[in-house]
C-alpha positions as CSV (number, residue, x, y, z in Angstrom):
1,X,2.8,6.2,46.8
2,X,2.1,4.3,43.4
3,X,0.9,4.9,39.9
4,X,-2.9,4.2,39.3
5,X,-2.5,3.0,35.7
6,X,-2.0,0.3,33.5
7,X,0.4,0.3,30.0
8,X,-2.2,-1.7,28.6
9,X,-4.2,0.7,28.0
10,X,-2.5,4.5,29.7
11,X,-2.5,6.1,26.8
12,X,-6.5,5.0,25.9
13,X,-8.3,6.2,29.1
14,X,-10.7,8.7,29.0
15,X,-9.2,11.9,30.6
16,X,-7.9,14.9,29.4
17,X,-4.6,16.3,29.9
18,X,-3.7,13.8,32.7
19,X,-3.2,10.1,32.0
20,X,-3.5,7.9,35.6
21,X,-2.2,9.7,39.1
22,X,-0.9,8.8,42.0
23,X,-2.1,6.5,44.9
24,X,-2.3,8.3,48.1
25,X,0.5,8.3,50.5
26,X,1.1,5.3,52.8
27,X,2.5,3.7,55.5
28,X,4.3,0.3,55.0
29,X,4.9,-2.1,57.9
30,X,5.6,-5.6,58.2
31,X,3.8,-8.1,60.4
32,X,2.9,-12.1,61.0
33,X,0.0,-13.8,58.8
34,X,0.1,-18.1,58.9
35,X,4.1,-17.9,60.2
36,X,5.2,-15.7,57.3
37,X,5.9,-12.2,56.9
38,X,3.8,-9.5,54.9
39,X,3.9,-6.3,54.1
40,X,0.8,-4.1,55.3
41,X,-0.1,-0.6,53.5
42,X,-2.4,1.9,55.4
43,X,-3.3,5.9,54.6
44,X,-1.4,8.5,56.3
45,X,-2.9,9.7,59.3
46,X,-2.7,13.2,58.0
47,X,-5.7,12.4,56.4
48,X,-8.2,12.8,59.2
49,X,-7.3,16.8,58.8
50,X,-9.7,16.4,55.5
51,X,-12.2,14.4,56.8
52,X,-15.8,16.0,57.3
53,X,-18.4,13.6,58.3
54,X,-21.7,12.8,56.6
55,X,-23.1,9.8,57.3
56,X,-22.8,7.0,60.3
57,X,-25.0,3.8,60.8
58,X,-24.5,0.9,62.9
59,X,-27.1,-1.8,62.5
60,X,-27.9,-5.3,61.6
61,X,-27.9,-5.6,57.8
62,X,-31.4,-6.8,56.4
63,X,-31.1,-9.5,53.9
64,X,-32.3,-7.2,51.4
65,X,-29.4,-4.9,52.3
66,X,-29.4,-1.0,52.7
67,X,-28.7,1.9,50.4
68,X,-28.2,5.7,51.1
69,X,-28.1,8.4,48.5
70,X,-26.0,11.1,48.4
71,X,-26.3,14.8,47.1
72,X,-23.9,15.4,43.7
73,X,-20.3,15.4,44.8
74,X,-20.6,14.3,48.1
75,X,-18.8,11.1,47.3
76,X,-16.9,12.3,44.7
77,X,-13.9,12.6,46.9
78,X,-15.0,10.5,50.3
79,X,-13.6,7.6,52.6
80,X,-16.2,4.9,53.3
81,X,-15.1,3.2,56.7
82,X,-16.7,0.2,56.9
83,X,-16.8,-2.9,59.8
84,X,-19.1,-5.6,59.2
85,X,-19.4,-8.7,61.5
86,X,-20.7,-11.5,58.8
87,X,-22.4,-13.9,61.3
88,X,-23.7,-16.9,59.3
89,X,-23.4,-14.7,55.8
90,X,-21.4,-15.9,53.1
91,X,-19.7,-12.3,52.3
92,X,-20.6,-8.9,51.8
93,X,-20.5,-6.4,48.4
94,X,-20.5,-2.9,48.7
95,X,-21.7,-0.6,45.5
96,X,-21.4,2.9,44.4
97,X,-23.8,3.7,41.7
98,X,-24.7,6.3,39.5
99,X,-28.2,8.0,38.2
100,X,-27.7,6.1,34.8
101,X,-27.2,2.7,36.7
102,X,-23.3,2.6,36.9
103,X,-22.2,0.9,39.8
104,X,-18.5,0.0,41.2
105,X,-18.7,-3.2,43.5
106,X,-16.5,-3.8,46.1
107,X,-16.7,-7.1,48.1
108,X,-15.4,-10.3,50.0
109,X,-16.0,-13.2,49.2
110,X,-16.3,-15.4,52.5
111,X,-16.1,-19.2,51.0
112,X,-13.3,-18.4,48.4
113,X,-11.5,-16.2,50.6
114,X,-11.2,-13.4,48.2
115,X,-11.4,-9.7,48.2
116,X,-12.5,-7.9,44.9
117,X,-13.4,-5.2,43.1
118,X,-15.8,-5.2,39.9
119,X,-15.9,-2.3,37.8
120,X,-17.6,-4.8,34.7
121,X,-20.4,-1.9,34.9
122,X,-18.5,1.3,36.6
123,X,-18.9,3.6,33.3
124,X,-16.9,4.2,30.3
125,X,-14.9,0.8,29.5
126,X,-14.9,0.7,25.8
127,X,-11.5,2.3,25.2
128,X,-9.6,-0.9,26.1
129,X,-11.1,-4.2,26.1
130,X,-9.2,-5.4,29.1
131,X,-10.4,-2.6,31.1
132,X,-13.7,-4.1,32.1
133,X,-12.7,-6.5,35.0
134,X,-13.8,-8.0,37.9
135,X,-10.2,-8.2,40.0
136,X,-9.9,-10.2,43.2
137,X,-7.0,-10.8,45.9
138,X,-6.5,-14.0,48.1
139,X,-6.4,-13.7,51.7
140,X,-6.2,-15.8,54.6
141,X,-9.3,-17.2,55.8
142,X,-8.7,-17.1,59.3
143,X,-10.1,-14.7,60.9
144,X,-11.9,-13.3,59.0
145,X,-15.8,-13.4,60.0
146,X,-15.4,-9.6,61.0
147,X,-13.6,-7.2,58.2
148,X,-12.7,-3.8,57.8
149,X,-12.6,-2.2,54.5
150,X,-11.5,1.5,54.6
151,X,-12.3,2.8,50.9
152,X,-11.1,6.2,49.8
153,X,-13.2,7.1,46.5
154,X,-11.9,9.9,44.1
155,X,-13.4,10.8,41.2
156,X,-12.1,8.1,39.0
157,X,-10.1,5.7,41.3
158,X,-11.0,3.9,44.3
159,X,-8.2,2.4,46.6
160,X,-8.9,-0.5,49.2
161,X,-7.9,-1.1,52.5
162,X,-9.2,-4.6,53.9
163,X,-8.3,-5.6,57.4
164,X,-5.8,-3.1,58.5
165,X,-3.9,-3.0,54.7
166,X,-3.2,-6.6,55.1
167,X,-4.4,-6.2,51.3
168,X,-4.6,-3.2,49.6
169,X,-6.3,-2.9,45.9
170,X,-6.8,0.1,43.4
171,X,-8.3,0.6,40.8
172,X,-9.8,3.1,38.0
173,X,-13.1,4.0,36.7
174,X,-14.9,6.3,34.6
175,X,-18.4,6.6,35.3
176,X,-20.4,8.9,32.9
177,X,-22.4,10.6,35.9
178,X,-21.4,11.3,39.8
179,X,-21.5,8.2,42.2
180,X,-24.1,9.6,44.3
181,X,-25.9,6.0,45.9
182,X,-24.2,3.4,48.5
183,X,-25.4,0.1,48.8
184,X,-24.2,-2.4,51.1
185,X,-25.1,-6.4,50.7
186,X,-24.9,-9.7,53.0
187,X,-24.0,-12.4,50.3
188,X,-27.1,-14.9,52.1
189,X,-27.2,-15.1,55.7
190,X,-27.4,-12.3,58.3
191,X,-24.3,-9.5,59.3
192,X,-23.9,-6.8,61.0
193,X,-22.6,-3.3,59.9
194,X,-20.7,-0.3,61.7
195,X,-20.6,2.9,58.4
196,X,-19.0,5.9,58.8
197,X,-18.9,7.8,55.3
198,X,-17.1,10.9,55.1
199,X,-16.3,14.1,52.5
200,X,-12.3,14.2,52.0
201,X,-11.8,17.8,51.7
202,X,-9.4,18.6,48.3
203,X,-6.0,20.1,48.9
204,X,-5.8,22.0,46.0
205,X,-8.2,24.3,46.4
206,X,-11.5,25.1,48.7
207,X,-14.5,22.9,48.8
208,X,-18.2,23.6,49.4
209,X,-19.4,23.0,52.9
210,X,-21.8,20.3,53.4
């Protein structure tokens, strides 16, 4: 368990009392990538007691890509499970977006070999101006024409599991409005996609029923 924050600009961001909070709680193993060792990072288990499903699709992903809105607060505190088989397409990029045009990208980048997250347009970003990034991570390019992402959303941070935590990345955002619209996008060339989005029940006290 981590610290989502940044000293560059912790004492700046746009929340009130708190100031950053805490990754969620994970399991660290180590395993083989190119004759090396690495350290892998995956969500509890104990999180499938929170889960309730919404939405499932397995299809081939149009060129155009595919959306899906959400009611308010749905994906306020979700898990987006994703598995895409990228065929002859050139990566993917997965958005949440808000009413006002916000939008959080997640991605993979097939030629560069890179997984990132752009929150350029995610919301508020004024505050710091080092905040407004597009962040990326290497990773091995073999292997890699089918991906997993497992993407846990909550309220203002969004934490990244790509191909089993062989990478993880977190980060923050503020958007001005609810995240209620996913898109998912072949960068060029044809995929296909296996979704399962699901409502990640709070701890702290009871949530509505959808």
């Amino acid at each position: 368990m981590g610290w989502m924050n940044n000293w560059q600009y912790a004492h700046k961001i746009p929340t009130d009392p708190w100031r950053g909070a805490m990754t969620l709680p994970r399991l660290l193993s180590l395993s083989q990538e190119d004759h090396h060792l690495i350290l892998q990072s995956w969500a509890l288990p104990a999180l499938e007691k929170i889960k309730h499903p919404l939405f499932t699709l397995h299809q081939d992903l149009p060129p155009e890509g595919f959306s899906q809105r959400f009611t308010t607060g749905q994906l306020s505190c979700a898990e987006i499970d994703l598995k895409i088989m990228l065929h002859d397409a050139k990566g993917m990029r997965l958005s949440l977006k808000d009413d006002l045009g916000e939008k959080v990208v997640i991605g993979y980048d097939r030629a560069a070999a890179q997984l990132f997250i752009d929150r350029r347009q995610a919301g508020i970003h004024d505050f710091s101006p080092v905040f407004a990034k597009k962040h990326i991570s290497d990773i091995s390019p073999q292997g890699t024409d089918e991906i997993h992402l497992r993407i846990f959303y909550d309220q203002a941070a969004v934490e990244v599991f790509f191909n089993g935590g062989k990478r993880v990345m977190t980060d923050q955002v503020f958007p001005r409005k609810p995240y209620n619209e996913l898109r998912i996008e072949p960068i060029g060339g044809s995929s296909e996609v296996s979704l399962k989005v699901s409502h990640m029940r709070s701890i702290w006290k009871q949530q509505p029923a959808y």
